[in-house]
C-alpha positions as CSV (number, residue, x, y, z in Angstrom):
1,X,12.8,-4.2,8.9
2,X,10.5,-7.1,8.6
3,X,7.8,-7.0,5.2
4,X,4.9,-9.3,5.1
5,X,2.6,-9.3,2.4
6,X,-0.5,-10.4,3.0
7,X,-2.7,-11.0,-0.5
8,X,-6.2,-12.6,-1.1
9,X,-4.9,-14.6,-4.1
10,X,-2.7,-17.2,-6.1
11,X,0.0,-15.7,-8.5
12,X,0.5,-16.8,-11.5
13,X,3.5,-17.4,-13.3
14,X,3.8,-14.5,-15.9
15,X,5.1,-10.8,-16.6
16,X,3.3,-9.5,-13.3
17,X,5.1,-12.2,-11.2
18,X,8.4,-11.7,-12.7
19,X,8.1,-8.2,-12.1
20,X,7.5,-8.5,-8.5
21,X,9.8,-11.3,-8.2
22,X,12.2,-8.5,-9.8
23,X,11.3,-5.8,-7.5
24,X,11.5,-7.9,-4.1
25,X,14.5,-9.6,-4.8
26,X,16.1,-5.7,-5.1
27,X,15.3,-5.0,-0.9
28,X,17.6,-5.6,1.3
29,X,14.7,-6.3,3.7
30,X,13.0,-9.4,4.4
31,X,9.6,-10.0,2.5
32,X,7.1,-12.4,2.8
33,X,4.6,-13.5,0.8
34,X,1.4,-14.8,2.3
35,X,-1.4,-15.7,-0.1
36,X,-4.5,-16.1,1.3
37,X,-6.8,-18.4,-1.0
38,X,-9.7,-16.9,-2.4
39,X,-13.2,-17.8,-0.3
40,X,-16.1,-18.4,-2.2
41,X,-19.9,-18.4,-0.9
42,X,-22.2,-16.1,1.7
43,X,-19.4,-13.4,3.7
44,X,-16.5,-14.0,1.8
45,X,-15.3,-10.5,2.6
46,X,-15.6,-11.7,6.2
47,X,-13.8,-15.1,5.9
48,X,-11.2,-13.1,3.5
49,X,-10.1,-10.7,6.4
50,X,-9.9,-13.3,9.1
51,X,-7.0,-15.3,6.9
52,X,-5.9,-11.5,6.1
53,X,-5.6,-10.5,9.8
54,X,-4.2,-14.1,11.1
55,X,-1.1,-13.1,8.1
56,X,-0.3,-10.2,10.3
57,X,3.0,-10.2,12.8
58,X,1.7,-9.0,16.4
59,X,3.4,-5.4,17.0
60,X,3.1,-4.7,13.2
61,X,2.4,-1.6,11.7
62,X,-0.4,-2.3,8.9
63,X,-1.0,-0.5,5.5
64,X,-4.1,-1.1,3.7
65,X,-4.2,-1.0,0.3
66,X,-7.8,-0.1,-0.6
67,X,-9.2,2.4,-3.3
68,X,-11.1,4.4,-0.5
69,X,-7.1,5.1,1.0
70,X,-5.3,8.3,0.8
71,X,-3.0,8.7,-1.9
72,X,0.7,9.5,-1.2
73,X,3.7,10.3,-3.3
74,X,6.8,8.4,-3.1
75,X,8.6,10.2,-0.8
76,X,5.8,10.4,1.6
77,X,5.4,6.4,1.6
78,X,9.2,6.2,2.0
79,X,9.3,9.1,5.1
80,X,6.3,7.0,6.5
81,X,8.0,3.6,6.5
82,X,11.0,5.2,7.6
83,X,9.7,6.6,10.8
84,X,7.8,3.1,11.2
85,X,11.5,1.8,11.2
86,X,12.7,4.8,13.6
87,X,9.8,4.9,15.7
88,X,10.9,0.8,16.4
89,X,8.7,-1.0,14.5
90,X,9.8,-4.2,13.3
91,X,7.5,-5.5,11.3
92,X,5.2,-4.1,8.4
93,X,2.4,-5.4,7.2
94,X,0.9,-4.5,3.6
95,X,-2.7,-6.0,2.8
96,X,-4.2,-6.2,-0.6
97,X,-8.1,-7.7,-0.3
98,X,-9.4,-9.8,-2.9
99,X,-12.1,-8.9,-5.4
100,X,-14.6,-7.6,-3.2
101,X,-12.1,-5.6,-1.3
102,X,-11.5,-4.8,2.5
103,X,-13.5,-5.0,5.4
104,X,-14.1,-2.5,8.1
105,X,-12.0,-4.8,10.7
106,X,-8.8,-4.9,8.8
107,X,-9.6,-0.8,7.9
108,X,-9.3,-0.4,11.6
109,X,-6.5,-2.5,12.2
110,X,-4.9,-0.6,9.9
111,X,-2.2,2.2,10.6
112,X,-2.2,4.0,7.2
113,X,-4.5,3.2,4.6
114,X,-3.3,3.7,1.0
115,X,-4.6,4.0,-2.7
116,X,-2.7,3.4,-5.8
117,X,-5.4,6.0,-7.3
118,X,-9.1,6.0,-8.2
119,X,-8.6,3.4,-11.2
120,X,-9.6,-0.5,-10.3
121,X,-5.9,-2.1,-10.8
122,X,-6.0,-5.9,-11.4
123,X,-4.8,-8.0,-7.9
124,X,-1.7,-8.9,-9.8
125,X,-0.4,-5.9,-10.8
126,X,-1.3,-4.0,-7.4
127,X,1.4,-6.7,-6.3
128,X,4.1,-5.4,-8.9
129,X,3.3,-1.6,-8.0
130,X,3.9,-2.2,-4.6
131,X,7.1,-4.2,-5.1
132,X,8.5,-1.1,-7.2
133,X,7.2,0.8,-4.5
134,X,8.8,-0.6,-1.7
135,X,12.2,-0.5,-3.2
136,X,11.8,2.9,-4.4
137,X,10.7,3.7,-0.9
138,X,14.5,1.8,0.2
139,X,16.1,3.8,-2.6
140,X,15.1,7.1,-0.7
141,X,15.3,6.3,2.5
142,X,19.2,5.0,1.4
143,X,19.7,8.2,-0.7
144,X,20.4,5.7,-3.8
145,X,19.6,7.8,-7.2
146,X,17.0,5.2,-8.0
147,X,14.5,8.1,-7.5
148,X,14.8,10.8,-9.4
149,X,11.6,12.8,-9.0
């Protein structure tokens, strides 16, 4: 399985990009950053989504990370991406919007929308969650004890 990442946003070099740098470098799969630079002015939201959507591999499934998502455990995101995987797709798309969050296009483009939770996380460390994510989720789906819960 293919990952892209698509993320309004530059990361800096610090603890939150070590720890993603951490994480990723743990999957077996193929990730890919794409950072999408921040738009300024009237419909940034608008001009945000566009780069967001053209970051997306045709034929991939697309999760949404927005605050308005459903929340999962870590088993459920795992058994989700694993029938993704099963079910033949390819590719998988995760998008995190910039500050002013996700439109309704990339909502509906979306195949599962997600939450980390009602708190406001900063963009940077919504990157490092998800990397720990996504290898706990390989951890699972591998039966590696990684996951204890």
């Amino acid at each position: 399985m293919r990952l892209t990442i698509a993320a309004v946003g530059r990361a800096r070099e610090g603890p939150m990009r070590a720890l993603y740098d951490d994480y990723i470098a743990r999957i077996p799969w193929q990730v890919t950053l794409r950072e999408i630079a921040e738009v300024d002015g009237p419909q940034r939201s608008e001009r945000e989504a566009e780069k967001l959507l053209a970051a997306i591999p045709d034929g991939a499934a697309v999760v949404a990370l927005d605050e308005t998502g459903k929340t999962m455990d870590s088993r459920k995101i795992a058994a989700w991406i694993g029938r993704q995987r099963d079910e033949g797709s390819r590719d998988l798309a995760i998008v995190i919007g910039g500050a002013d969050g996700l439109t309704g296009t990339i909502r509906k483009r979306a195949d599962l929308i997600l939450s980390f939770g009602a708190m406001t996380w900063p963009h940077m460390m919504v990157r490092a969650m998800l990397a720990e994510q996504l290898y706990r989720a390989h951890t699972i789906l591998t039966g590696h004890p990684y996951h204890r819960g």
